[in-house]
C-alpha positions as CSV (number, residue, x, y, z in Angstrom):
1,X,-3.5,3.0,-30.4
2,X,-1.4,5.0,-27.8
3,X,2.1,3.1,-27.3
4,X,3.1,2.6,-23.7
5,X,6.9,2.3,-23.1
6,X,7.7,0.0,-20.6
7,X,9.6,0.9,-17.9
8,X,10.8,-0.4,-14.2
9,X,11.2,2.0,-11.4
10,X,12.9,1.2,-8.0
11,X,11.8,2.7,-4.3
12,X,14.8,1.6,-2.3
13,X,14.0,1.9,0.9
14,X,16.4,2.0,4.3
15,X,14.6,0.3,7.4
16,X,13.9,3.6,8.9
17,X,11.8,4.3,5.7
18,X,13.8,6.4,3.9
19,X,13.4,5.8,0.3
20,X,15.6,7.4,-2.4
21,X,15.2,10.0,-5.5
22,X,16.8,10.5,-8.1
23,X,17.6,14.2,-10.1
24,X,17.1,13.4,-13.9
25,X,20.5,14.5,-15.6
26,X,20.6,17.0,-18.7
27,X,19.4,16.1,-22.4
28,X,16.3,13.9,-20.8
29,X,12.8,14.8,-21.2
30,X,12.2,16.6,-17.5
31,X,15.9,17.0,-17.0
32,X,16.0,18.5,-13.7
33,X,12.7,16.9,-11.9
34,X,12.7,13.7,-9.5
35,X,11.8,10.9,-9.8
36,X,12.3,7.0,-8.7
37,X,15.2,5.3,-10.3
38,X,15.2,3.1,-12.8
39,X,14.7,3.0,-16.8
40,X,13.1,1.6,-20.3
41,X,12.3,-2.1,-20.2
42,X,14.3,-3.4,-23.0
43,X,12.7,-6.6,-25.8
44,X,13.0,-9.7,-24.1
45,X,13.5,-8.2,-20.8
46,X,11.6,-9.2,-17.9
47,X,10.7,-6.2,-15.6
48,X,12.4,-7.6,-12.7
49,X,15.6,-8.2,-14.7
50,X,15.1,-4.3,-16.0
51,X,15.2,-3.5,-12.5
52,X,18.5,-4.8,-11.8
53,X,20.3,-3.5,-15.3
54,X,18.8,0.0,-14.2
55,X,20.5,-0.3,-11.0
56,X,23.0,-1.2,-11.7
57,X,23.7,1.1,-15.1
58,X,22.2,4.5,-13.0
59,X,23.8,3.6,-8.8
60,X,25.9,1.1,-9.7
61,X,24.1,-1.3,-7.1
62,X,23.6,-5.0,-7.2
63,X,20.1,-6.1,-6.1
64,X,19.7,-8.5,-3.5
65,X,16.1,-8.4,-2.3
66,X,13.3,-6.6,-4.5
67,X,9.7,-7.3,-4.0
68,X,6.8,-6.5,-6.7
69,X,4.8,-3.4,-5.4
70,X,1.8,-1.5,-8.0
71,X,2.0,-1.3,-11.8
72,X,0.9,2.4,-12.6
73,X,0.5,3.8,-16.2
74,X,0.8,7.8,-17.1
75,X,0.4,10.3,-19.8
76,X,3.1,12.5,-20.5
77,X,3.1,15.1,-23.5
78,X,5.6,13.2,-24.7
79,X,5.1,9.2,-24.0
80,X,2.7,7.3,-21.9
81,X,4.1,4.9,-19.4
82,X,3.5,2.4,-17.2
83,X,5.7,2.1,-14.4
84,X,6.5,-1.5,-13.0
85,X,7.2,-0.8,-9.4
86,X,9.7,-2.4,-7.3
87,X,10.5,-2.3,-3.5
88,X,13.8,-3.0,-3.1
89,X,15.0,-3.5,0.4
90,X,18.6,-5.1,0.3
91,X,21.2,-4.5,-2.0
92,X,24.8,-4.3,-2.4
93,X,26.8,-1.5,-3.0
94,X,26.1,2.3,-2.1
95,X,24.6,4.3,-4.4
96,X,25.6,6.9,-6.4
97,X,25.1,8.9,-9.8
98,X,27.0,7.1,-12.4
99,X,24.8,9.6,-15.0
100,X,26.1,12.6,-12.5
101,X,22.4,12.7,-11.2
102,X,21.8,14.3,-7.7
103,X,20.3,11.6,-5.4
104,X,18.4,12.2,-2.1
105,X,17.0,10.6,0.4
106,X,13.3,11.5,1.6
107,X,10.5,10.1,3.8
108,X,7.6,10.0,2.5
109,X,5.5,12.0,4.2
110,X,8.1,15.2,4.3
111,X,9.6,15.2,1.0
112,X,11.9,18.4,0.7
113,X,13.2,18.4,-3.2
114,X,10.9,20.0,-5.9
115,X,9.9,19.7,-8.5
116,X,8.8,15.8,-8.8
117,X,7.5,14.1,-11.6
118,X,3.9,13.9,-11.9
119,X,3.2,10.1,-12.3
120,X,4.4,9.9,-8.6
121,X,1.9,11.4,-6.3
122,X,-0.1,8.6,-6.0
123,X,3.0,6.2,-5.2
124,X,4.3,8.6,-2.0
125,X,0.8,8.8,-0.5
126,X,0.6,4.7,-1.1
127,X,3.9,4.5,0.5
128,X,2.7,6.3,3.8
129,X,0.6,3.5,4.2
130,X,2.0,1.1,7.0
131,X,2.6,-3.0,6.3
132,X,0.4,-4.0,9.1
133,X,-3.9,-3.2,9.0
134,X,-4.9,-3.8,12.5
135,X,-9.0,-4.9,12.9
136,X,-10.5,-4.0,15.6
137,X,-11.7,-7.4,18.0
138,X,-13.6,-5.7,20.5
139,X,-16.7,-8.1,20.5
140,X,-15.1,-11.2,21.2
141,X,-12.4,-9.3,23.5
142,X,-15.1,-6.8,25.2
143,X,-14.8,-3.5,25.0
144,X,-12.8,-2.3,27.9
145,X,-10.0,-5.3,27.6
146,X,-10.0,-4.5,23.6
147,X,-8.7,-0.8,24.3
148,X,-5.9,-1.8,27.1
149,X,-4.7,-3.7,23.9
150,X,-5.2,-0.9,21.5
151,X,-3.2,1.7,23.8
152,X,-0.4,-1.3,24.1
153,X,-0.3,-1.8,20.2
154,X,-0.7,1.8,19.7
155,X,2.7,2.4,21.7
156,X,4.3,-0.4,19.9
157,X,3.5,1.6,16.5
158,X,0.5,0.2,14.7
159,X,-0.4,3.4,12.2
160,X,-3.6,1.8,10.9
161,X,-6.5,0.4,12.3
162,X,-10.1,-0.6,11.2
163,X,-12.8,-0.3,12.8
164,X,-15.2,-3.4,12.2
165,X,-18.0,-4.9,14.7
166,X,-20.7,-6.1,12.8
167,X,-22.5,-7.6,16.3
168,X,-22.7,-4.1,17.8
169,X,-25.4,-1.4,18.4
170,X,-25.4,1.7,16.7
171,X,-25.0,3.7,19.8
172,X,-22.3,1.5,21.2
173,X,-20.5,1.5,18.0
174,X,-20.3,5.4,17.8
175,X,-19.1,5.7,21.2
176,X,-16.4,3.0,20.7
177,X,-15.3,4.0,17.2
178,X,-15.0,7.5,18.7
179,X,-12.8,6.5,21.7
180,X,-11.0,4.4,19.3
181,X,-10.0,7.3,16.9
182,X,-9.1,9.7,19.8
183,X,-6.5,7.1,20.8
184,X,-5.2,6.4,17.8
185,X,-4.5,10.1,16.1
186,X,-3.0,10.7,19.8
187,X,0.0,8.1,18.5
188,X,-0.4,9.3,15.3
189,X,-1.7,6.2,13.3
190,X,-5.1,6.5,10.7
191,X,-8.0,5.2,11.0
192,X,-10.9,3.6,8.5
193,X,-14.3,2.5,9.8
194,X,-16.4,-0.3,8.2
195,X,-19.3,0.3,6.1
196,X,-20.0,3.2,7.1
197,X,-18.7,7.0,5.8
198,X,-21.6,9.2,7.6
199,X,-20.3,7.4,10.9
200,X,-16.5,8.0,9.9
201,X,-17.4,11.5,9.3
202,X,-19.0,11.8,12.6
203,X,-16.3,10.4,14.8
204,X,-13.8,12.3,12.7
205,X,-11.7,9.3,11.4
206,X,-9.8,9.4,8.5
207,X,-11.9,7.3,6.0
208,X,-13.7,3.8,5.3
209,X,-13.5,0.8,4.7
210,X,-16.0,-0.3,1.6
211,X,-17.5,-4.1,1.8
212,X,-17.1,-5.8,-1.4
213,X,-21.0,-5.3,-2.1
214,X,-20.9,-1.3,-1.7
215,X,-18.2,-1.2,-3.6
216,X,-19.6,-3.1,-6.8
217,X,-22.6,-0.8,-6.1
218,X,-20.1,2.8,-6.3
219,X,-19.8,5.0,-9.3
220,X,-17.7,7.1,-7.8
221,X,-15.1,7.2,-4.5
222,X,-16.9,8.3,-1.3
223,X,-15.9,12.1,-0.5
224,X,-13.5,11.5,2.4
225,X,-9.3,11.3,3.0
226,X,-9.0,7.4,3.1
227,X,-11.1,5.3,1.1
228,X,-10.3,1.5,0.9
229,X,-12.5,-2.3,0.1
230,X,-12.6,-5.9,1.1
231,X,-12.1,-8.2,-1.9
232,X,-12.3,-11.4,-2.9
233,X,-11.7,-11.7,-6.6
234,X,-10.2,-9.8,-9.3
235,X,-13.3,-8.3,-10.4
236,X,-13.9,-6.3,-7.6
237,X,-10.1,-5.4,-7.1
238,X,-10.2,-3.9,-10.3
239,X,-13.2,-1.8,-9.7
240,X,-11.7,-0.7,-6.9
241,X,-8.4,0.4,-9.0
242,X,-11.5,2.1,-11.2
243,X,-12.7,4.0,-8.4
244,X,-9.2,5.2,-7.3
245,X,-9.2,4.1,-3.7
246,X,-6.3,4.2,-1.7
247,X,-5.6,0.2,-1.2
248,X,-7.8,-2.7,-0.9
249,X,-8.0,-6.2,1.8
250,X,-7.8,-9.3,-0.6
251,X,-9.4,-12.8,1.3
252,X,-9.1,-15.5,2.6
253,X,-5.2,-15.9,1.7
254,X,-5.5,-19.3,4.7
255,X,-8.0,-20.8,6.3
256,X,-9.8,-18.8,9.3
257,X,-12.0,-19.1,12.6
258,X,-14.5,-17.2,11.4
259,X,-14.8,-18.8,7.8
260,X,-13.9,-22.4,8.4
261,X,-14.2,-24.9,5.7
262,X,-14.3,-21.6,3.0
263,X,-11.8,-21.8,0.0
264,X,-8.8,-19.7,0.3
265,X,-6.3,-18.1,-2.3
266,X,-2.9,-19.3,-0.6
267,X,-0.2,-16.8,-1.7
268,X,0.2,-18.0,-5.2
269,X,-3.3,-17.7,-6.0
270,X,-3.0,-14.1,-3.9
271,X,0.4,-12.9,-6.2
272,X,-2.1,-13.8,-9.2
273,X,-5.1,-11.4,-8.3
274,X,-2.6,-8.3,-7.6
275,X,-0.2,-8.6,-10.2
276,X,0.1,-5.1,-11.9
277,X,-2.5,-3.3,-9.9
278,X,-2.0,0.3,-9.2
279,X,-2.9,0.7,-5.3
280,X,-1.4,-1.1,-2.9
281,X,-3.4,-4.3,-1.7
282,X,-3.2,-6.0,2.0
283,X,-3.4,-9.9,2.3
284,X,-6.1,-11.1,5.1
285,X,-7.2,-14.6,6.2
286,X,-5.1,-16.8,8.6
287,X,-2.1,-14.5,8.6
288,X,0.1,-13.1,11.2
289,X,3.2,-10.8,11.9
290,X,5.2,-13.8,10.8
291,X,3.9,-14.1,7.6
292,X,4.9,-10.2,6.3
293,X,8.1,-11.4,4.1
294,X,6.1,-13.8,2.7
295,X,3.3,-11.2,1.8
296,X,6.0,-9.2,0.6
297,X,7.3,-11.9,-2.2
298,X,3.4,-12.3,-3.3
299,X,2.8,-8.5,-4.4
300,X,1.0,-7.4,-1.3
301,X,1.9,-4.2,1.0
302,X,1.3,-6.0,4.0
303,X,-1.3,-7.6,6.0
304,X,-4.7,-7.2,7.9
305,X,-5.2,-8.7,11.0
306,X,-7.7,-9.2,13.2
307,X,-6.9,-11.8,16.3
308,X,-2.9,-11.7,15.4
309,X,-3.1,-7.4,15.4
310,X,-3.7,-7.8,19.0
């Protein structure tokens, strides 16, 4: 059996996004590539605590605020790891190389310094992903009252929307999930439309969103740019991390209108069903904006709203 070595890996972002690289020094294995910070989880060592040793040995920062993010495991010729992944968002200190290592720091979506390590692809395009999933509520709302609040939240900066009315016609549906994807790659934000890839293809939006019964039925990911799942359990949150998709909804984290009475995770229960998974996973259910730090703590890369997104 294949030993993994351990390690702990820091994205410290600035709250413009910015998130920093690091230049592995001479002598290492891929001296000259980028990578996140960080370093080997030593015996005894939790990964959190590795995270702050790292830190502290390779930028000479002290951590304040660090948040578990997605647990990924590579194959290099030389080791296979799996990467514990931390967002850290306050610290103390300014960093610098105390190995002489070049640091930089990027946005995800432009990155300018080559080459970078392999094992990370998967974590940039994870962290272009915004912290809030906006659901559509145009049924309840009506349709024309809906999109004055879409155009508002859209110039407020909501990135990523899904489109989800289950009580509409077909017809209707197309023409609304058309109009909504117009308006929202105007402002540059994504969106994912429910159940349904043929119609996401045909309104040109960027991908779907899987219900926990299609996605138990998959055996492989749908051929489109953005492919994500509602889940309720484990189970199907690892079949999703089988699949590859790009994140996953986890519910009912609190009670809700539209479920009342049904048994919900609470955030504990939540930080248990997403430790060490490798895509990014949402919380949904009787949260709002206020609850994002909280989210944060548990694991999760945000939250889903549906009446609170608008």
């Amino acid at each position: 059996m294949t030993k993994i070595l351990e390690v702990a890996a820091a994205v410290l972002q600035r709250p413009d996004g910015e998130f920093l690289l690091a230049e592995r020094p001479a002598g290492k294995p891929y001296a000259g590539w980028w990578e996140f910070p960080g370093g080997k989880i030593e015996e005894g060592e939790s990964p959190y605590h590795a995270l702050e040793r790292e830190l502290r040995e390779e930028l000479g920062i002290e951590v304040a605020v660090a948040h578990p993010w997605l647990t990924r495991v590579y194959t290099y010729p030389h080791a296979t790891v799996r990467l514990h992944f931390f967002r850290v968002v306050n610290w103390h200190g300014e960093p610098h190389g105390k190995e002489n290592q070049r640091l930089s720091w990027q946005y995800p979506d432009a990155v300018s310094v080559t080459p970078l390590l392999p094992a990370n692809g998967p974590i940039l395009r994870s962290l272009i992903l915004p912290p809030v999933c906006a659901i559509t509520h145009a049924n309840e709302l009506g349709i024309e009252p809906f999109l004055e609040r879409l155009q508002i939240a859209l110039q407020q900066g909501v990135k990523l929307i899904q489109v989800r009315e289950k009580a509409m016609d077909a017809a209707t549906l197309r023409v609304f999930a058309a109009e909504v994807v117009q308006r929202a790659h105007s402002h540059g934000a994504r969106v994912v439309i429910n159940g349904d890839a043929a119609l996401a293809r045909e309104v040109g939006a960027d991908g779907v969103q899987l219900n926990s019964a299609q996605l138990m039925a998959l055996a492989a990911r749908p051929e489109v740019e953005l492919v994500s799942a509602s889940c309720h359990d484990r189970r199907e949150l690892d079949k999703a991390a089988e699949l590859e998709l790009d994140f996953a909804l986890l519910s009912p984290v609190r009670p809700t209108l539209s479920h009342p009475g049904a048994p919900v995770l609470g955030w504990d229960g939540f930080a248990r069903l997403v430790k060490d998974l490798p895509m990014p996973v949402y919380a949904l259910g009787g949260v709002s904006g206020a609850d994002l730090d909280e989210a944060w703590q548990h694991g999760a890369h945000g939250i889903a709203m549906l009446r609170g997104a608008w």
